[in-house]
RODO-2510 file (C-alpha; in nm, 4 decimals, decimal comma):
residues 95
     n   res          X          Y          Z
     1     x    10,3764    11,8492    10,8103
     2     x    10,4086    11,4755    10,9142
     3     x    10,3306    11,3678    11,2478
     4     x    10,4519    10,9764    11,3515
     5     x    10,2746    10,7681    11,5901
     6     x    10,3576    10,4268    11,7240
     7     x    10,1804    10,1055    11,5771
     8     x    10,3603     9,7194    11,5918
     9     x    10,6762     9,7126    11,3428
    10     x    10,5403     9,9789    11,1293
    11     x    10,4841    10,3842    11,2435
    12     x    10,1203    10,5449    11,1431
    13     x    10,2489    10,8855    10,9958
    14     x     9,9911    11,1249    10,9108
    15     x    10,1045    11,4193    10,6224
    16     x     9,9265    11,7255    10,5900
    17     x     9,9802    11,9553    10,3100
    18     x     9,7519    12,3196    10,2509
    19     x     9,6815    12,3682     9,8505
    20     x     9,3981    12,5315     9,7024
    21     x     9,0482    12,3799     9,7408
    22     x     8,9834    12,1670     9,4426
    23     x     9,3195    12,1153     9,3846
    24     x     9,4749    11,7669     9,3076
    25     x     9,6921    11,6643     9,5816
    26     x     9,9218    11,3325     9,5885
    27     x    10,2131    11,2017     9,8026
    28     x    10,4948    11,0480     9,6633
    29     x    10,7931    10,9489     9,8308
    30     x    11,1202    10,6825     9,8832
    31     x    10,8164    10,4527    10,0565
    32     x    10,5703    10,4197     9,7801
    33     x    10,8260    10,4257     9,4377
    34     x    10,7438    10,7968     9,4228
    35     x    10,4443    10,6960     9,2166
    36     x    10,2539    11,0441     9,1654
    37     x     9,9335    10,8960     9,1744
    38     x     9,9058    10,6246     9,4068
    39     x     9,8252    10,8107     9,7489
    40     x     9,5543    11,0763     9,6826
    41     x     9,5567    11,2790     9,9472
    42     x     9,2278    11,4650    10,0480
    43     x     9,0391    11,8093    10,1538
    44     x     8,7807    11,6337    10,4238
    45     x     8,5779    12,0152    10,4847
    46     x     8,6955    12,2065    10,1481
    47     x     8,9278    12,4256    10,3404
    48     x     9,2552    12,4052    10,1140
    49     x     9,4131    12,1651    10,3883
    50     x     9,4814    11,7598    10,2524
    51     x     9,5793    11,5049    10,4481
    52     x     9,6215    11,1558    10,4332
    53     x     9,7751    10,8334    10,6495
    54     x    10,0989    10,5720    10,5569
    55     x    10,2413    10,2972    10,7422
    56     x    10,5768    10,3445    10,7146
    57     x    10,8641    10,1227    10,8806
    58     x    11,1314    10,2815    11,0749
    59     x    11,3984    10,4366    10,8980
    60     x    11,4489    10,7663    10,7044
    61     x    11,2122    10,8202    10,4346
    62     x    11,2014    11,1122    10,1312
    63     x    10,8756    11,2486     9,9917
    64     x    10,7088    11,5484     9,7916
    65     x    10,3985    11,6319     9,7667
    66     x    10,2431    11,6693     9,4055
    67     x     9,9636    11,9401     9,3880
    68     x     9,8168    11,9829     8,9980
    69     x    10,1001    11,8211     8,8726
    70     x    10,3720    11,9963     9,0287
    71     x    10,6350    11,8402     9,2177
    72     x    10,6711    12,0547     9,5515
    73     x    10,8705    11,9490     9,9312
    74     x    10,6877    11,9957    10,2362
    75     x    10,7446    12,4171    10,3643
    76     x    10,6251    12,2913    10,7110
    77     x    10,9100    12,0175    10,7373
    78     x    11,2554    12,1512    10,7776
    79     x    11,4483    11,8285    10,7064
    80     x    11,5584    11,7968    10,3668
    81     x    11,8507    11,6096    10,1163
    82     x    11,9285    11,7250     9,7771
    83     x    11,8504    11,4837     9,4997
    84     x    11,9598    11,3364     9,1761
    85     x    11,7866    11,5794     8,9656
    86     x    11,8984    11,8745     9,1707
    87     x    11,6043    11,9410     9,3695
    88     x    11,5118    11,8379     9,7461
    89     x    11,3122    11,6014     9,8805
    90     x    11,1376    11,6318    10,2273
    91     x    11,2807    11,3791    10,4748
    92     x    11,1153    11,2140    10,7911
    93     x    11,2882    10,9545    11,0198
    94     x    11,0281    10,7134    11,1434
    95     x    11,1580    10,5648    11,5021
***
């Protein structure tokens, strides 16, 4: 789940996705090209839940998490919009 807090022009927003341990976890979204393997998101104690920090500017964003390849939304976020290949995205609006 993402959680937003405030920082000058620019909202810290922490996601948080469970996945088994040793798993390969990304985020991709609208805010980083949806590049699959720029943000590696991490298991700090080995207990299946990754997490990881963007700076994102206000505004709505989309994103998916990518664990072992496969594309998957965020089940803890109930905000979503349909895309152009027919799946959703997971949406947050940073205020």
């Amino acid at each position: 789940m993402a959680k937003r807090k405030s920082t000058a022009g620019r909202r810290r927003v922490s996601f948080e996705v469970k996945a088994a341990p040793g798993s390969s976890v990304h985020l991709a979204g609208s805010f980083n090209d949806w590049d699959a393997g720029r943000k590696q998101m991490t298991d700090k104690d080995g207990s299946g839940v990754y997490s990881c920090m963007c700076m994102l500017p206000k505004g709505q964003h989309e994103y998916k998490y990518v664990i072992d390849g496969v594309w998957s939304v965020d089940a803890e976020n109930p905000n979503f919009s349909q895309n152009s290949m027919g799946t959703l995205n997971s949406v947050i609006v940073v205020e």
